[in-house]
C-alpha atoms as one frame of an Amber mdcrd trajectory, in Angstrom:
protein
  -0.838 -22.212 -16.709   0.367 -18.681 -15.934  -1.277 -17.144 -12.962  -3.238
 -13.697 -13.610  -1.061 -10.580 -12.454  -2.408  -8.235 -10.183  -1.927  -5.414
  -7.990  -2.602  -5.043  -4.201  -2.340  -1.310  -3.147  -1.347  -0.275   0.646
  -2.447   2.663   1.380  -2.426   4.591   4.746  -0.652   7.061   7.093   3.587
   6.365   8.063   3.172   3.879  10.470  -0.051   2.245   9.733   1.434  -1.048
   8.905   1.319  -0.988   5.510   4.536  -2.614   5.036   4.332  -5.130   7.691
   1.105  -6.044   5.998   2.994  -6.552   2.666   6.033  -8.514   3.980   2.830
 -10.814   5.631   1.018 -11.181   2.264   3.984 -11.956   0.587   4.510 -15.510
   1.400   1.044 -16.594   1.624   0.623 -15.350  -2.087   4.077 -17.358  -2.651
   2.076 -20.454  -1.475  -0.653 -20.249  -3.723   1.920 -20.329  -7.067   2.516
 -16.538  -7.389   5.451 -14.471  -8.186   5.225 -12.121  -6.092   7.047  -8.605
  -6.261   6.999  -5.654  -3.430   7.348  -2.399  -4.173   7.445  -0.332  -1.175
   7.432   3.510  -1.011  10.878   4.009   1.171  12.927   1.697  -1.710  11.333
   2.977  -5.056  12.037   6.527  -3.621  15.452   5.433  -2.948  16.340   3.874
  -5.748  13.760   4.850  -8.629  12.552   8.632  -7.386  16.001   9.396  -5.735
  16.288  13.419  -6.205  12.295  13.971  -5.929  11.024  15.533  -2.794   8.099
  16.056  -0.942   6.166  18.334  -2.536   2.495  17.217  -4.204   4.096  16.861
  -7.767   7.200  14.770  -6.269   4.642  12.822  -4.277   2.702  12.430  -7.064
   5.604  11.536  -9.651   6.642   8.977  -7.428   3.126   7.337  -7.260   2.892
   7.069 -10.655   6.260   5.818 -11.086   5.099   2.844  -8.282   2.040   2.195
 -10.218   3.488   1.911 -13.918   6.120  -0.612 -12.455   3.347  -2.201 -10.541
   1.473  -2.222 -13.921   4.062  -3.840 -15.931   4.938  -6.427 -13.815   0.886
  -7.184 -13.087   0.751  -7.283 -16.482   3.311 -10.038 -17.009   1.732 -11.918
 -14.614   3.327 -11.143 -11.005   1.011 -10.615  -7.885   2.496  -6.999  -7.109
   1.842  -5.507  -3.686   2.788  -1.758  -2.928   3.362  -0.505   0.071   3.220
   3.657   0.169   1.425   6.706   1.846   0.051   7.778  -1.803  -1.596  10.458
  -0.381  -3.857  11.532  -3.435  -6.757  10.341  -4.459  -6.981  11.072  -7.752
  -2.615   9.358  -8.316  -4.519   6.261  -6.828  -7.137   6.298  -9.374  -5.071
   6.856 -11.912  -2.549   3.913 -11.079  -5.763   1.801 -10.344  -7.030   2.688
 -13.997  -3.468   2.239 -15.496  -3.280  -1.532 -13.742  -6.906  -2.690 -13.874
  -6.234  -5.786 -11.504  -5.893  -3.605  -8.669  -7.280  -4.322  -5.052  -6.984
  -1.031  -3.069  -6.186  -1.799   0.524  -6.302   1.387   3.092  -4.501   0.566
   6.727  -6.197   2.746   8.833  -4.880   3.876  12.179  -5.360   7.039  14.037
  -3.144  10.080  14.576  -3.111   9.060  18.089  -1.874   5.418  17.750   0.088
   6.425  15.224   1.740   9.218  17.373   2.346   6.275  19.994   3.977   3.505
  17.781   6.494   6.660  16.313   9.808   5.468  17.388  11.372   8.411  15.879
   9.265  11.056  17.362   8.010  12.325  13.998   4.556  12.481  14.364   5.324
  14.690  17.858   7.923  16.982  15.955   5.001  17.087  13.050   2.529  18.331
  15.627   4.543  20.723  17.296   5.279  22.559  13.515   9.156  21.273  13.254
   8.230  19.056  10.634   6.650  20.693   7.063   4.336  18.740   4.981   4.161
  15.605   6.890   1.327  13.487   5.291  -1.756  13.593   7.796  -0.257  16.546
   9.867   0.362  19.400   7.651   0.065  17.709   4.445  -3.158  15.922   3.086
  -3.876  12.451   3.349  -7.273  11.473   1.480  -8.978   8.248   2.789  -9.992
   6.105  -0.049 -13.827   6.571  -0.575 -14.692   2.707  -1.843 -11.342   0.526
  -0.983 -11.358  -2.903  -1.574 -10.458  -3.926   1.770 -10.230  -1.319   4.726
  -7.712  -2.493   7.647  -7.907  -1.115  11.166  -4.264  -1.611  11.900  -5.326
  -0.381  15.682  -7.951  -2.827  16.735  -7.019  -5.845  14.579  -4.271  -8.208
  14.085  -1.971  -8.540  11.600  -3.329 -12.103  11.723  -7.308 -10.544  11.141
  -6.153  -7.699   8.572  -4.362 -10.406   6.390  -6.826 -12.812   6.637  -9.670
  -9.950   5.280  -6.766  -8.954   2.170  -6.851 -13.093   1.166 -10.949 -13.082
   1.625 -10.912 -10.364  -0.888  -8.549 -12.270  -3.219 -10.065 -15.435  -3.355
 -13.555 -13.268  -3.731 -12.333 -11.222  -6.596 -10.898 -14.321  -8.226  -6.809
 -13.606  -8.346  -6.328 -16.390  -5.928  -7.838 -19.832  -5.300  -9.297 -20.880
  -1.797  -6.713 -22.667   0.173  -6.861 -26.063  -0.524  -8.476 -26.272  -4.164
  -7.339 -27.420  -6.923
């Protein structure tokens, strides 16, 4: 039998660990039978936004582009996780509506530790004004109000944030408890 297609839905600030998170969730949906599919933010916008920029209607064309992919191949039966800022609210709601088997998971981290992990200095140059509409800085991010699963990519592991994601799968249904049949 087919398993059920769903969607799991990073959300968070650059840097949070939202794509770390989805490279871990990966195989241990693999495991359990899935076909699984990533779509992070930095590819699709490469290869399936390429020419949109930064502004709210880019961000938000892009979003939607991520979740109508993520809804077809949900739809066909893949365990889809994305992995992008999607800064807006109302674009998540929209994508979560459009899917339906959608488990919204929001990596939270502060500015702070976030400013600290930044190997490129972005965050700083964001702060000081060099950057324009960087997401969190300049640019809104809005928290989700009623996520799924909330992460704190500062105080836990990847080992404890991955481990709360597969809790929430096997609770919702879309995966079966390691170990049964």
């Amino acid at each position: 039998m087919a398993s059920k297609g769903f969607t799991v839905w990073f959300t968070g600030l650059s840097g949070a660990g939202k794509s770390t998170l989805a490279e871990a969730l990966q195989p241990a949906l693999k495991e359990r039978g899935h076909n699984v599919e990533i779509l992070d933010g930095d590819i699709v916008r490469t290869n399936l936004s390429k020419g949109l920029g930064f502004s709210k209607e880019d961000r938000d064309t892009n979003i939607l582009r991520i979740g109508f992919v993520a809804h077809l191949l949900s739809r066909n039966g893949v365990a889809v996780i994305t992995a992008a800022i999607s800064p807006y609210r109302d674009i998540r709601d929209q994508n979560r509506g459009l899917i339906g088997d959608f488990v919204e998971v929001y990596a939270k981290c502060s500015i702070e530790e976030l400013t600290r992990r930044d190997v490129k200095g972005l965050y700083e140059k964001a702060l000081r004004g060099e950057i324009q509409n960087f997401t969190g800085i300049s640019d809104p991010y809005e928290e989700p109000l009623n996520p799924e699963v909330v992460v704190d990519t500062e105080t836990e592991t990847m080992e404890q944030s991955l481990a709360k994601i597969l809790a929430c799968l096997e609770q919702k249904g879309y995966l079966s408890p390691v170990g049964a049949k």
